[in-house]
mmCIF file as Biopython writes it, N, C-alpha, C and O atoms, coordinates in Angstrom:
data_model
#
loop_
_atom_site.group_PDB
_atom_site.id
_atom_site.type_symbol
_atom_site.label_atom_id
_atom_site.label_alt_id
_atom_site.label_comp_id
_atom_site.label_asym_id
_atom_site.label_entity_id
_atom_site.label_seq_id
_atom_site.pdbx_PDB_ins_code
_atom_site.Cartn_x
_atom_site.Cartn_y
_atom_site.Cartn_z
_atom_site.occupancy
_atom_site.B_iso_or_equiv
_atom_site.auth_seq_id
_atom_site.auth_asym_id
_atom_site.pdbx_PDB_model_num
ATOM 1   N N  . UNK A ? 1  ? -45.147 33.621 -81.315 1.0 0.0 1  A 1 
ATOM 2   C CA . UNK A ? 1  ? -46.481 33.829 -80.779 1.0 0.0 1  A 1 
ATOM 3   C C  . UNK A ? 1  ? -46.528 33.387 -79.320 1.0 0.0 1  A 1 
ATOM 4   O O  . UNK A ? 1  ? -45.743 32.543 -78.888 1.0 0.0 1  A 1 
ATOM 5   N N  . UNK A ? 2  ? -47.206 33.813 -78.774 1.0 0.0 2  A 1 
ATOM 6   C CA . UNK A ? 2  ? -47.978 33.810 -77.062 1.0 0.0 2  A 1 
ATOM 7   C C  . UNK A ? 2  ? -49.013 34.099 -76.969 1.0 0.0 2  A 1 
ATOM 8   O O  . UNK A ? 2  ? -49.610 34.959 -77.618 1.0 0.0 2  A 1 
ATOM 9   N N  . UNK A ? 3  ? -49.555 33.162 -75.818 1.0 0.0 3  A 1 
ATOM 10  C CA . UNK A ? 3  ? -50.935 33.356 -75.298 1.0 0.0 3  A 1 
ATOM 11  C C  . UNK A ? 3  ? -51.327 34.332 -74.358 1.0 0.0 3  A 1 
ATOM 12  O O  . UNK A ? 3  ? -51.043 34.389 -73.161 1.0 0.0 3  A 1 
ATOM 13  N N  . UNK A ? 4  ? -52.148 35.241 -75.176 1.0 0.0 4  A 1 
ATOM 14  C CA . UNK A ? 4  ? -52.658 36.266 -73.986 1.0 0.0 4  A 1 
ATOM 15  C C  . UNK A ? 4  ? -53.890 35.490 -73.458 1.0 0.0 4  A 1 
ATOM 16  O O  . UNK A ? 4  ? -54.461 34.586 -74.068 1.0 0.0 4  A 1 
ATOM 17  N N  . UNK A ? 5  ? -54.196 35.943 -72.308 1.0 0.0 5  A 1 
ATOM 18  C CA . UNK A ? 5  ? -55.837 35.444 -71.814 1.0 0.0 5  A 1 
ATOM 19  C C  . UNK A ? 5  ? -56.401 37.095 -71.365 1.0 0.0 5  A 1 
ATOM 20  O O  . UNK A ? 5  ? -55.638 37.948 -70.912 1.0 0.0 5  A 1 
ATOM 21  N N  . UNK A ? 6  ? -57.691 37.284 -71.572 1.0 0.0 6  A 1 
ATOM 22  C CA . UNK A ? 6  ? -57.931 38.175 -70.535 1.0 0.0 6  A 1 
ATOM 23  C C  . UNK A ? 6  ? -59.209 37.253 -69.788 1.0 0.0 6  A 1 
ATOM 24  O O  . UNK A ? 6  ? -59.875 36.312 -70.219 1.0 0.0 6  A 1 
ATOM 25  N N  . UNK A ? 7  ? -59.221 37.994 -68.446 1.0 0.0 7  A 1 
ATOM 26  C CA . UNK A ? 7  ? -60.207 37.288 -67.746 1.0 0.0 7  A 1 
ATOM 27  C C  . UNK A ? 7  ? -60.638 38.290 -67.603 1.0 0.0 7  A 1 
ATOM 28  O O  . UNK A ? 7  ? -60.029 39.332 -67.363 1.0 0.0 7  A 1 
ATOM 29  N N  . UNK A ? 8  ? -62.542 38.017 -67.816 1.0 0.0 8  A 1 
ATOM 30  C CA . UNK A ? 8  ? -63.313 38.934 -67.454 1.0 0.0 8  A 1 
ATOM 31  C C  . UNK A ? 8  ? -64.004 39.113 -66.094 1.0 0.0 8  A 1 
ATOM 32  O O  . UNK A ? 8  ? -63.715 38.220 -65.298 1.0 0.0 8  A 1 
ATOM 33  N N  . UNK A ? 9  ? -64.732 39.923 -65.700 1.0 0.0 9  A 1 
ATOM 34  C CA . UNK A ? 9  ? -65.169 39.494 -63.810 1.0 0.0 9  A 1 
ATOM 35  C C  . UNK A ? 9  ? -66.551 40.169 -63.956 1.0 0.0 9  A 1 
ATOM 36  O O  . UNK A ? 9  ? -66.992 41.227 -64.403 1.0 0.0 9  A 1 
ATOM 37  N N  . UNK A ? 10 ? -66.915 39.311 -63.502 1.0 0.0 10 A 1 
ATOM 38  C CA . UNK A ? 10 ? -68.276 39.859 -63.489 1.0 0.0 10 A 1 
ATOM 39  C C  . UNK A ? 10 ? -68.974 39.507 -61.631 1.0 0.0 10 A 1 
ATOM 40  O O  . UNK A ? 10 ? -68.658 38.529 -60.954 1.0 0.0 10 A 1 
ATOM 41  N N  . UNK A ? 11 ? -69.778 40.441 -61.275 1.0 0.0 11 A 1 
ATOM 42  C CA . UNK A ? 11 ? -70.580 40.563 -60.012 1.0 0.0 11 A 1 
ATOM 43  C C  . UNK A ? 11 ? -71.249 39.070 -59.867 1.0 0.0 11 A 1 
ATOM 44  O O  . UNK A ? 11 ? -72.117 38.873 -60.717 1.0 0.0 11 A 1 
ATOM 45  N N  . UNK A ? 12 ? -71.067 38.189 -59.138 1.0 0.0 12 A 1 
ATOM 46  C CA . UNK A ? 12 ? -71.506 36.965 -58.643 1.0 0.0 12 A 1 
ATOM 47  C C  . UNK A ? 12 ? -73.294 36.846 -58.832 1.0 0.0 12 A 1 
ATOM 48  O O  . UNK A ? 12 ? -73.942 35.896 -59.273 1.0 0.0 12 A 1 
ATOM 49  N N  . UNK A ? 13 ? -73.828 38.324 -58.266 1.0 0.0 13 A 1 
ATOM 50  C CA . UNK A ? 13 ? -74.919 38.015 -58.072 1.0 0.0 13 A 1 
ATOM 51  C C  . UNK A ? 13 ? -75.914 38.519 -59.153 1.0 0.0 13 A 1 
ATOM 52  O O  . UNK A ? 13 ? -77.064 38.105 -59.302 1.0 0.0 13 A 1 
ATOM 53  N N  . UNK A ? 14 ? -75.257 39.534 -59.925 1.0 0.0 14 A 1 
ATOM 54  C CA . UNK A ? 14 ? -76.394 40.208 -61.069 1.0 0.0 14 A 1 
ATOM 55  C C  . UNK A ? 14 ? -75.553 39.679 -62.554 1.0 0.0 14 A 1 
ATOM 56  O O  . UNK A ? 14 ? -75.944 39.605 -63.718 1.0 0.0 14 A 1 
ATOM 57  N N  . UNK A ? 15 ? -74.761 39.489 -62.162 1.0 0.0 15 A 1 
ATOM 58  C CA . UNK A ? 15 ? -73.777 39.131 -63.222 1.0 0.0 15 A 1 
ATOM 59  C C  . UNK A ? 15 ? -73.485 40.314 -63.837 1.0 0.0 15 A 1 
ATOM 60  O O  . UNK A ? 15 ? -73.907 40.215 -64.989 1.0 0.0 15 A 1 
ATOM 61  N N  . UNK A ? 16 ? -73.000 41.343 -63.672 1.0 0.0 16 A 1 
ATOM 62  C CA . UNK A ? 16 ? -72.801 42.966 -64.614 1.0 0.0 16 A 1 
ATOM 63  C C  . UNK A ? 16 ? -71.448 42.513 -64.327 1.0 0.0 16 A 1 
ATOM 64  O O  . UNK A ? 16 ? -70.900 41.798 -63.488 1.0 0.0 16 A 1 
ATOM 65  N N  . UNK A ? 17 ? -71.060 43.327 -65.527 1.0 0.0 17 A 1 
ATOM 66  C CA . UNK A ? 17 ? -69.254 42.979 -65.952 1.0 0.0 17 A 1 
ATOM 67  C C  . UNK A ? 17 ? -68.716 43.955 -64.650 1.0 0.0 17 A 1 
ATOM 68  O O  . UNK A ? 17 ? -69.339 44.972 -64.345 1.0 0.0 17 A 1 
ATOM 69  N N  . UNK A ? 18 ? -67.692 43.592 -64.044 1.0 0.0 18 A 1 
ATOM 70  C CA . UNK A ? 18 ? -67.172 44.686 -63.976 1.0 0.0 18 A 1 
ATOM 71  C C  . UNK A ? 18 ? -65.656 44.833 -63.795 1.0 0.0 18 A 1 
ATOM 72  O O  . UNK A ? 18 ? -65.204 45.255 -62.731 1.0 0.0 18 A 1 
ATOM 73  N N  . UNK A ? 19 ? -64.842 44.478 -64.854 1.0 0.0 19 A 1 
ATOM 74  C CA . UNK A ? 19 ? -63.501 44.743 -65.163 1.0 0.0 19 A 1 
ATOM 75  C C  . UNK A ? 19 ? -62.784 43.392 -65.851 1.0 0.0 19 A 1 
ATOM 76  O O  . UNK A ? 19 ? -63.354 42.322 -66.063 1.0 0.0 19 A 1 
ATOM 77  N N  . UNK A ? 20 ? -61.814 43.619 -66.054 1.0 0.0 20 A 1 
ATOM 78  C CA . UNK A ? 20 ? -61.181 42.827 -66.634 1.0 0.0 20 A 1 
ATOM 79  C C  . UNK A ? 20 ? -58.847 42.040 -65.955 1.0 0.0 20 A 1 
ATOM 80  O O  . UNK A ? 20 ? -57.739 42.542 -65.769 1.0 0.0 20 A 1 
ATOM 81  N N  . UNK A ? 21 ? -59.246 41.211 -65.921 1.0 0.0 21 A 1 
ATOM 82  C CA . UNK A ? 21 ? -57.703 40.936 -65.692 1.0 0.0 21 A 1 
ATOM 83  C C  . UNK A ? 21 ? -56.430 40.616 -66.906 1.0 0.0 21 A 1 
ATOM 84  O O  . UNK A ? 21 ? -56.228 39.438 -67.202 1.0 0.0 21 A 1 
ATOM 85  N N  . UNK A ? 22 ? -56.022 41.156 -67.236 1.0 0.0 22 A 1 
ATOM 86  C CA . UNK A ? 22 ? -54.934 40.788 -68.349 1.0 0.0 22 A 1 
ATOM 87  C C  . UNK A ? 22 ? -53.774 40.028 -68.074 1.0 0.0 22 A 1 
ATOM 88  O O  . UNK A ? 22 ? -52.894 40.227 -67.237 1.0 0.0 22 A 1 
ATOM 89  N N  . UNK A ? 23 ? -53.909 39.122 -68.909 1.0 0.0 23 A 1 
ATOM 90  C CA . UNK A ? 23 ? -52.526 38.034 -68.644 1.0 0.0 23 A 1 
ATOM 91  C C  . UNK A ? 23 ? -51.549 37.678 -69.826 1.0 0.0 23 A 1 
ATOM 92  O O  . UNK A ? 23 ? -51.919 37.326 -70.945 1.0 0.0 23 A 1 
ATOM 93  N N  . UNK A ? 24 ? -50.450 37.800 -69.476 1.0 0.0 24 A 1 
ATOM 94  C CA . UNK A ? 24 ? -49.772 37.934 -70.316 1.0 0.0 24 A 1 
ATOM 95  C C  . UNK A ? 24 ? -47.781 37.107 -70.068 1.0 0.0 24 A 1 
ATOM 96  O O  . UNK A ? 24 ? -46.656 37.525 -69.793 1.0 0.0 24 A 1 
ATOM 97  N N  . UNK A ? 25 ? -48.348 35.996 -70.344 1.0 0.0 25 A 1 
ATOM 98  C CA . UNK A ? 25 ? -47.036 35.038 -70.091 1.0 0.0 25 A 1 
ATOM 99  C C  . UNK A ? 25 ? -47.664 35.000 -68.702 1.0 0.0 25 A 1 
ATOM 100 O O  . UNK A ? 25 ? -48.869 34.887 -68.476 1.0 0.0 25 A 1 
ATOM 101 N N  . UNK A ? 26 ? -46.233 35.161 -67.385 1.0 0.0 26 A 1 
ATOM 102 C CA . UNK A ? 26 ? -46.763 34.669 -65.995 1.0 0.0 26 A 1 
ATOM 103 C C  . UNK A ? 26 ? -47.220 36.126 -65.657 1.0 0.0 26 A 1 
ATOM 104 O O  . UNK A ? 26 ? -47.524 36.364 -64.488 1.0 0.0 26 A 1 
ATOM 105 N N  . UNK A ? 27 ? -47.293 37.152 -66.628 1.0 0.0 27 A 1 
ATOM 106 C CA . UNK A ? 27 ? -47.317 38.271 -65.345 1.0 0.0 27 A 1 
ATOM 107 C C  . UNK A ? 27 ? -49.191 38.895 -65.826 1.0 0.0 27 A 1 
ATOM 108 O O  . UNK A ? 27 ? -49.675 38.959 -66.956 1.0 0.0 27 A 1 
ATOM 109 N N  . UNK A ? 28 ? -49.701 39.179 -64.781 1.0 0.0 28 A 1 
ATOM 110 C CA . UNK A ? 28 ? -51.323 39.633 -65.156 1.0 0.0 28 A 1 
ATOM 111 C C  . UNK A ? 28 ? -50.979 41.305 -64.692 1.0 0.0 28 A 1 
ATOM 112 O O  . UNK A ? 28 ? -49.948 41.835 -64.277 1.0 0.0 28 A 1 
ATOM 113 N N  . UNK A ? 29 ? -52.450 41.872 -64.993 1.0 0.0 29 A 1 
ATOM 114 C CA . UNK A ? 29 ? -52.879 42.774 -64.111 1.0 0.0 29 A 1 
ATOM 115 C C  . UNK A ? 29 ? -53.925 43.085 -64.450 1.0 0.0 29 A 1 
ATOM 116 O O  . UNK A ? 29 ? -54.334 42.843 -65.586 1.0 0.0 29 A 1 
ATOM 117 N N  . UNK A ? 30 ? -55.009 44.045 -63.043 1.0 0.0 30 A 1 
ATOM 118 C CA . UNK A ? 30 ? -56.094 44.686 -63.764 1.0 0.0 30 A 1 
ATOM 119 C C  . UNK A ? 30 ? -56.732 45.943 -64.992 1.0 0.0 30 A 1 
ATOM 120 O O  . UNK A ? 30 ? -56.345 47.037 -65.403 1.0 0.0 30 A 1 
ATOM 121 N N  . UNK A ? 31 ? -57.410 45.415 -65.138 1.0 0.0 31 A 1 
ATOM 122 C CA . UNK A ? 31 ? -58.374 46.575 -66.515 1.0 0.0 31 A 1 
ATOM 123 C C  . UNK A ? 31 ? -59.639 47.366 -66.016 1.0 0.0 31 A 1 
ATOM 124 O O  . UNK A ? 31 ? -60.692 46.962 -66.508 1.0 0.0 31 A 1 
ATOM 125 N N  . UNK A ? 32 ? -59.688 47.886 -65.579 1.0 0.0 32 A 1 
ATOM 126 C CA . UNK A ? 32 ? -61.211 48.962 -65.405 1.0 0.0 32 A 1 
ATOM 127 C C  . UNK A ? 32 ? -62.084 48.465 -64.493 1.0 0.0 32 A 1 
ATOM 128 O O  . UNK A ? 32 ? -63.307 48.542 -64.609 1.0 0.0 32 A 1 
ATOM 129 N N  . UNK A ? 33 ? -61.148 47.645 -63.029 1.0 0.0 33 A 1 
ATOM 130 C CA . UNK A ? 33 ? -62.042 47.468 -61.612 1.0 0.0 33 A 1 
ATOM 131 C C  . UNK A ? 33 ? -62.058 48.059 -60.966 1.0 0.0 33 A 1 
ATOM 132 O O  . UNK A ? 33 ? -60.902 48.411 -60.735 1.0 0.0 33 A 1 
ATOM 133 N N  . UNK A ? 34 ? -62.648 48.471 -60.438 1.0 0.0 34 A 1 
ATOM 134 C CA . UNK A ? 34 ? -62.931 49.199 -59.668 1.0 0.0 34 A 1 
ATOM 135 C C  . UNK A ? 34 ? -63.157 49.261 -58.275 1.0 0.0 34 A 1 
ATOM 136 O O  . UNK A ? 34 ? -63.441 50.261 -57.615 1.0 0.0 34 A 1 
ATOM 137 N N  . UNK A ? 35 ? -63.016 48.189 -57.921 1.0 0.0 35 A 1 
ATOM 138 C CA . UNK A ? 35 ? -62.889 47.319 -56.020 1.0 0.0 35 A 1 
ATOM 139 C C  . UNK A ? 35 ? -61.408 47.593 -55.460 1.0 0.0 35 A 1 
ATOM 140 O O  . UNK A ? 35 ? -60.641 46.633 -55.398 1.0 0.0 35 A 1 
ATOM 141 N N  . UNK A ? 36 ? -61.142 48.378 -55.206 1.0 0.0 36 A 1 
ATOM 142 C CA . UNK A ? 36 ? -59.656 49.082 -54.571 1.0 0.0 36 A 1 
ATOM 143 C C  . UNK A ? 36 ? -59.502 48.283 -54.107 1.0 0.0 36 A 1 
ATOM 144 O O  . UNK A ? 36 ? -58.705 47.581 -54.730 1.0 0.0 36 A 1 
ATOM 145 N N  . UNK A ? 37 ? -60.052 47.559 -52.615 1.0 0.0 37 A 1 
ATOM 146 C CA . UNK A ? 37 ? -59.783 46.351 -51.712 1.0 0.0 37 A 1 
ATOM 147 C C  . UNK A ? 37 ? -59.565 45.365 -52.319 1.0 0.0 37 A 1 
ATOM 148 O O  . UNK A ? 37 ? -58.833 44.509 -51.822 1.0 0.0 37 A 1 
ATOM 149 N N  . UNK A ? 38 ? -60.218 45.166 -53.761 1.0 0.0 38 A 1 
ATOM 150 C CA . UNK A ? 38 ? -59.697 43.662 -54.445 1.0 0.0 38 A 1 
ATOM 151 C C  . UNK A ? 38 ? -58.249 43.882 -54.619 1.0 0.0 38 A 1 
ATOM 152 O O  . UNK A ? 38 ? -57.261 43.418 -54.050 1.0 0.0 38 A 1 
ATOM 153 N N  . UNK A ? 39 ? -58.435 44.811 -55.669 1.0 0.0 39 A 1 
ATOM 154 C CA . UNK A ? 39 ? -57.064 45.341 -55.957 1.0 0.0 39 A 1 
ATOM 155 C C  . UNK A ? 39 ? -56.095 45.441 -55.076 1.0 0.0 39 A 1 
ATOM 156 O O  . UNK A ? 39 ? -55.096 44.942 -55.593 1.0 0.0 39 A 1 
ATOM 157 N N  . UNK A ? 40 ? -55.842 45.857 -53.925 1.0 0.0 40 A 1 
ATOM 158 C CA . UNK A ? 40 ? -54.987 45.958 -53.086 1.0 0.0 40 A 1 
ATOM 159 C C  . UNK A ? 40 ? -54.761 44.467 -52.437 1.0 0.0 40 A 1 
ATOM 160 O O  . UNK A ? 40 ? -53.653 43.974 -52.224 1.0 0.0 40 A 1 
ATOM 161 N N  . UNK A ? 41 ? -55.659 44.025 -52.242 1.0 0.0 41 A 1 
ATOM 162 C CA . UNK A ? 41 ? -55.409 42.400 -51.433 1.0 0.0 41 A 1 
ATOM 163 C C  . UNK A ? 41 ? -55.221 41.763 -52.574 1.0 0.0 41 A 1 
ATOM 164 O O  . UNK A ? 41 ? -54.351 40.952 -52.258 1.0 0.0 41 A 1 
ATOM 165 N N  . UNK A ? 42 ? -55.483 41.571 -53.815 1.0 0.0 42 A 1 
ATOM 166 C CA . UNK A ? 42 ? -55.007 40.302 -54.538 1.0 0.0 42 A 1 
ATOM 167 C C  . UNK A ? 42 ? -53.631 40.654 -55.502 1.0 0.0 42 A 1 
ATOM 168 O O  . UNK A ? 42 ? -52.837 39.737 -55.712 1.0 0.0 42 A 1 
ATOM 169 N N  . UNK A ? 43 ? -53.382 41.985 -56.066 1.0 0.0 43 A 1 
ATOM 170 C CA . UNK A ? 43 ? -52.130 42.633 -56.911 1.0 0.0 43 A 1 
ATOM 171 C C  . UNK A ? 43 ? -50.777 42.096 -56.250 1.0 0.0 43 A 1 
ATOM 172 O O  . UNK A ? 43 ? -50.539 42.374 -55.075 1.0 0.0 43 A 1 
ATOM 173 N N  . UNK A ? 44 ? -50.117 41.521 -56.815 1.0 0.0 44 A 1 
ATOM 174 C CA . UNK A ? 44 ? -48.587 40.525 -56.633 1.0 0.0 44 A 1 
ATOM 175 C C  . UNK A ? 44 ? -48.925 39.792 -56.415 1.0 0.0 44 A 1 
ATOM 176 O O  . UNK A ? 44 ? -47.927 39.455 -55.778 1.0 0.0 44 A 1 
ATOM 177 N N  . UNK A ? 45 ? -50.085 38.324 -56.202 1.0 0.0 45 A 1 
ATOM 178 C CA . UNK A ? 45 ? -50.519 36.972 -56.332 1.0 0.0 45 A 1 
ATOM 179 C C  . UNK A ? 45 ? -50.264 36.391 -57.334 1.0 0.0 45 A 1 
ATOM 180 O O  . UNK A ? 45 ? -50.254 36.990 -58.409 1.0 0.0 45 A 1 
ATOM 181 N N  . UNK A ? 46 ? -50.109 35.639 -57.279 1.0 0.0 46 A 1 
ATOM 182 C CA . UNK A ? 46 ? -49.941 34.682 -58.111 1.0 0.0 46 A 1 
ATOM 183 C C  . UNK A ? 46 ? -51.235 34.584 -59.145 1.0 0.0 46 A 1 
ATOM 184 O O  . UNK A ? 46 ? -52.226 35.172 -58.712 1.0 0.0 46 A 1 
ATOM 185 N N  . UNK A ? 47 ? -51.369 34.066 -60.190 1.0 0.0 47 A 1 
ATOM 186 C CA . UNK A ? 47 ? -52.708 34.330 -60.979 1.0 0.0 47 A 1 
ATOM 187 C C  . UNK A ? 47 ? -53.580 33.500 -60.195 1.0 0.0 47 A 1 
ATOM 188 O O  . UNK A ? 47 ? -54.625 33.895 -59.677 1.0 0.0 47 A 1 
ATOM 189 N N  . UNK A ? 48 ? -52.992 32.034 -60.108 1.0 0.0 48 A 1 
ATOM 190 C CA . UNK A ? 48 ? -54.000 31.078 -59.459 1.0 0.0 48 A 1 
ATOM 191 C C  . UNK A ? 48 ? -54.669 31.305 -57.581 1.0 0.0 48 A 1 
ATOM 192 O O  . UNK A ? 48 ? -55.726 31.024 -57.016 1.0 0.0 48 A 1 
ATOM 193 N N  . UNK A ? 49 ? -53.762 31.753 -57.287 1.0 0.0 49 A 1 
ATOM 194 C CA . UNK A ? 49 ? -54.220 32.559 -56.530 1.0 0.0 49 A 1 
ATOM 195 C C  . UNK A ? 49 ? -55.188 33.513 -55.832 1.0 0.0 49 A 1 
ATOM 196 O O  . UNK A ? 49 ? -55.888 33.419 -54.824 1.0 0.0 49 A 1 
ATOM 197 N N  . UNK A ? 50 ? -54.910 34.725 -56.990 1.0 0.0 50 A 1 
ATOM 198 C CA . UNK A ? 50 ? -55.700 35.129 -57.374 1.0 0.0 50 A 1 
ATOM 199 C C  . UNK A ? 50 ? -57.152 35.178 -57.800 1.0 0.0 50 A 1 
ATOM 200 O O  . UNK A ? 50 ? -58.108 35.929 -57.610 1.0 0.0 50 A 1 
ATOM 201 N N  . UNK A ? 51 ? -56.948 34.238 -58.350 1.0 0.0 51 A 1 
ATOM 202 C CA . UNK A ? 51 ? -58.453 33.637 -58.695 1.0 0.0 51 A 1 
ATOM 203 C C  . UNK A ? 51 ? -59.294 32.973 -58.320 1.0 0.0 51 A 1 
ATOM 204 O O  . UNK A ? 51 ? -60.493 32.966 -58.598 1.0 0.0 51 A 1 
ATOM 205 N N  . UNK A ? 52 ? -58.386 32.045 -57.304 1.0 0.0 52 A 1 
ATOM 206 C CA . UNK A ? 52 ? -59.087 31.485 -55.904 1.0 0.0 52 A 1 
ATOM 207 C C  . UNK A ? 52 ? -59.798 32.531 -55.159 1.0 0.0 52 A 1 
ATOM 208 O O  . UNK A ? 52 ? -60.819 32.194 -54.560 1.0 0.0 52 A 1 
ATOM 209 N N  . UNK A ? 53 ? -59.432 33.671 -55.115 1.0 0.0 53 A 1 
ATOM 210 C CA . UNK A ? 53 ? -59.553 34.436 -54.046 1.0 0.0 53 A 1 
ATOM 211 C C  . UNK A ? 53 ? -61.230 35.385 -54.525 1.0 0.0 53 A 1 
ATOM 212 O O  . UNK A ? 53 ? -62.040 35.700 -53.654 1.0 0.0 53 A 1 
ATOM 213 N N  . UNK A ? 54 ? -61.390 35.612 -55.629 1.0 0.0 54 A 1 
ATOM 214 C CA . UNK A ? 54 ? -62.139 35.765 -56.192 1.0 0.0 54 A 1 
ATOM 215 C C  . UNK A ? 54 ? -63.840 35.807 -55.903 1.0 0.0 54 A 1 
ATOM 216 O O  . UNK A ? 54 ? -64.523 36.829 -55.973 1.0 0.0 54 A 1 
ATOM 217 N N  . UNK A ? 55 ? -64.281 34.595 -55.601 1.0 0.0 55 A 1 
ATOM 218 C CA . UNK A ? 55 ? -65.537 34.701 -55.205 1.0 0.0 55 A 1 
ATOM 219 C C  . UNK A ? 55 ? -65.830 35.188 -53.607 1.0 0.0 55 A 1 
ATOM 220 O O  . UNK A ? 55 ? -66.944 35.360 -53.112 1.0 0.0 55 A 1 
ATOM 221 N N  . UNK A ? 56 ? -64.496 35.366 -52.929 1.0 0.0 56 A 1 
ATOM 222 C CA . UNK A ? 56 ? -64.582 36.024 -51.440 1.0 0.0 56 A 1 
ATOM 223 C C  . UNK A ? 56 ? -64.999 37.621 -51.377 1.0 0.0 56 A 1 
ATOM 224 O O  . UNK A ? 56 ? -65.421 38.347 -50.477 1.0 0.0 56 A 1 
ATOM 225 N N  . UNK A ? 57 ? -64.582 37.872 -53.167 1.0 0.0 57 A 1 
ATOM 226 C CA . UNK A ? 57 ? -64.755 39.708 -53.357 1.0 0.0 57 A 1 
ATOM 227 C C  . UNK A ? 57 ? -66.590 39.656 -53.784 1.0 0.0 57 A 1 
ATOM 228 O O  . UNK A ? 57 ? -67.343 40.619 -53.637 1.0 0.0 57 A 1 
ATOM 229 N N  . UNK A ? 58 ? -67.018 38.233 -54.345 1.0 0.0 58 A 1 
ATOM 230 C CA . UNK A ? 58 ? -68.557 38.436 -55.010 1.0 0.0 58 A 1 
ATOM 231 C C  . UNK A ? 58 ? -68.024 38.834 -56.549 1.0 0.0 58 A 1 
ATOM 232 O O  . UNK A ? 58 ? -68.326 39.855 -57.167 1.0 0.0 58 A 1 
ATOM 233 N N  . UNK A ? 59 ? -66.995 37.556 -57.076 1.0 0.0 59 A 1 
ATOM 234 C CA . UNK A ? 59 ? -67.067 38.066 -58.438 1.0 0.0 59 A 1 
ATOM 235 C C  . UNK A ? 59 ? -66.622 36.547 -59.094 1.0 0.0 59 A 1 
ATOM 236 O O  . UNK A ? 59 ? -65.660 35.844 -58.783 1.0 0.0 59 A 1 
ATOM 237 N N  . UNK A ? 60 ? -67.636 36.320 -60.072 1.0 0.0 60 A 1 
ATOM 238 C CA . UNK A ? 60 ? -66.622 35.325 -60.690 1.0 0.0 60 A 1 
ATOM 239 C C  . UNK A ? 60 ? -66.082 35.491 -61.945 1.0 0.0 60 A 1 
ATOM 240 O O  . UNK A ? 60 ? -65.611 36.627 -61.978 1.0 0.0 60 A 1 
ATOM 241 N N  . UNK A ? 61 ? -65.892 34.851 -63.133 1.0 0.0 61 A 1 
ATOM 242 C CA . UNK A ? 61 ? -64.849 35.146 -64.436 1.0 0.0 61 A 1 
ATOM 243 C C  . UNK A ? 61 ? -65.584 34.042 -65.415 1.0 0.0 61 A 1 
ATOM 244 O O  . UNK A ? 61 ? -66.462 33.181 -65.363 1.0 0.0 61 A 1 
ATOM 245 N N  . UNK A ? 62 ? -64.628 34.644 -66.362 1.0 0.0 62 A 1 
ATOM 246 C CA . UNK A ? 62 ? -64.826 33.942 -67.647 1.0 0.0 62 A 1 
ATOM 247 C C  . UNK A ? 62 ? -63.523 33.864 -68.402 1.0 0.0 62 A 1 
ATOM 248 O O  . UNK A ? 62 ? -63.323 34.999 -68.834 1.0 0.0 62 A 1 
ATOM 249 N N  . UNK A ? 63 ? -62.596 33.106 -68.745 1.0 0.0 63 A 1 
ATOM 250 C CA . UNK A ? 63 ? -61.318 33.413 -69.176 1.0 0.0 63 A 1 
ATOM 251 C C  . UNK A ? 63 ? -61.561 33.277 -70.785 1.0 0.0 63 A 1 
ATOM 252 O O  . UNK A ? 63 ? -62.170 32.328 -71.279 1.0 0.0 63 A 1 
ATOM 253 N N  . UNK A ? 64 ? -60.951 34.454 -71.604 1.0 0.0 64 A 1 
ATOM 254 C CA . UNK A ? 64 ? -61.150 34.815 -73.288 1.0 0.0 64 A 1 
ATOM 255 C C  . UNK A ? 64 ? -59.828 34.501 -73.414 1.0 0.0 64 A 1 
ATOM 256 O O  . UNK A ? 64 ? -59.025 35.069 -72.674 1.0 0.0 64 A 1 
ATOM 257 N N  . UNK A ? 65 ? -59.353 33.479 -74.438 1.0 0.0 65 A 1 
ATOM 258 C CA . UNK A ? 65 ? -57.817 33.280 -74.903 1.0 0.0 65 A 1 
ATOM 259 C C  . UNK A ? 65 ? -57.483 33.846 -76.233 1.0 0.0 65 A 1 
ATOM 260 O O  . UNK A ? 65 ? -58.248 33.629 -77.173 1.0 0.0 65 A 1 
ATOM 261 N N  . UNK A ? 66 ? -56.385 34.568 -76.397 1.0 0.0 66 A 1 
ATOM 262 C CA . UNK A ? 66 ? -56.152 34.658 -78.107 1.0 0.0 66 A 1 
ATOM 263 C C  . UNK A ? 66 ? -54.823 34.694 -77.496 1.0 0.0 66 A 1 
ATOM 264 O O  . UNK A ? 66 ? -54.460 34.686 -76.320 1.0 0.0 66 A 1 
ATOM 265 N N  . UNK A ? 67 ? -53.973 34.749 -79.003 1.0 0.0 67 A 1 
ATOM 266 C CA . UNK A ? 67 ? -52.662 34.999 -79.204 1.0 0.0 67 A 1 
ATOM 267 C C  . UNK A ? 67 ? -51.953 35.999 -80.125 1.0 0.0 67 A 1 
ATOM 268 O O  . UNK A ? 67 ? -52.484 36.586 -81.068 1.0 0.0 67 A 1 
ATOM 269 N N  . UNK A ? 68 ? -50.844 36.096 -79.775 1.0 0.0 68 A 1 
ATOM 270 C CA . UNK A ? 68 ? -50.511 37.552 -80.344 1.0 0.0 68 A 1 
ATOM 271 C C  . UNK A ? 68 ? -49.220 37.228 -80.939 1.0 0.0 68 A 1 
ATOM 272 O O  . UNK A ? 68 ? -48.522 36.280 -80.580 1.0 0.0 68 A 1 
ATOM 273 N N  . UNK A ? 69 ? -48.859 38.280 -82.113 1.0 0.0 69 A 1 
ATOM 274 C CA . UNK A ? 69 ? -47.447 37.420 -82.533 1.0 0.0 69 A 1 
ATOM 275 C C  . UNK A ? 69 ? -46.386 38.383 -81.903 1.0 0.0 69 A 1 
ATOM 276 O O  . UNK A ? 69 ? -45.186 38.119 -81.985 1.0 0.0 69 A 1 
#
């Protein structure tokens, strides 16, 4: 077994979802965002990173954990 996380993102200011990050061991990626510029400036970061970087786009998260066998 391993821990997946997904992180969800939601708009800073209305709070509407809008996409998701999948993580999986060290390696992530995005799910159904739609901010090209996020995408392009944060994709090959590091997760933590990443997530720092986050409220500079106007988005913050919620991290969902399960595991998978």
């Amino acid at each position: 077994m391993h821990l997946i996380k997904e992180i969800k993102l939601y708009d800073a200011d209305s709070l509407e979802y809008s996409g998701s990050m999948i993580v999986n061991g060290s390696k992530w990626k995005y799910a159904g965002v739609k901010d090209d510029h996020l995408v392009r400036m944060t994709s090959g970061m590091p997760l933590k990173a990443a997530l720092a970087c986050l409220i500079s786009f106007n988005f913050v998260y919620d991290v969902i954990e399960s595991t998978a066998e």
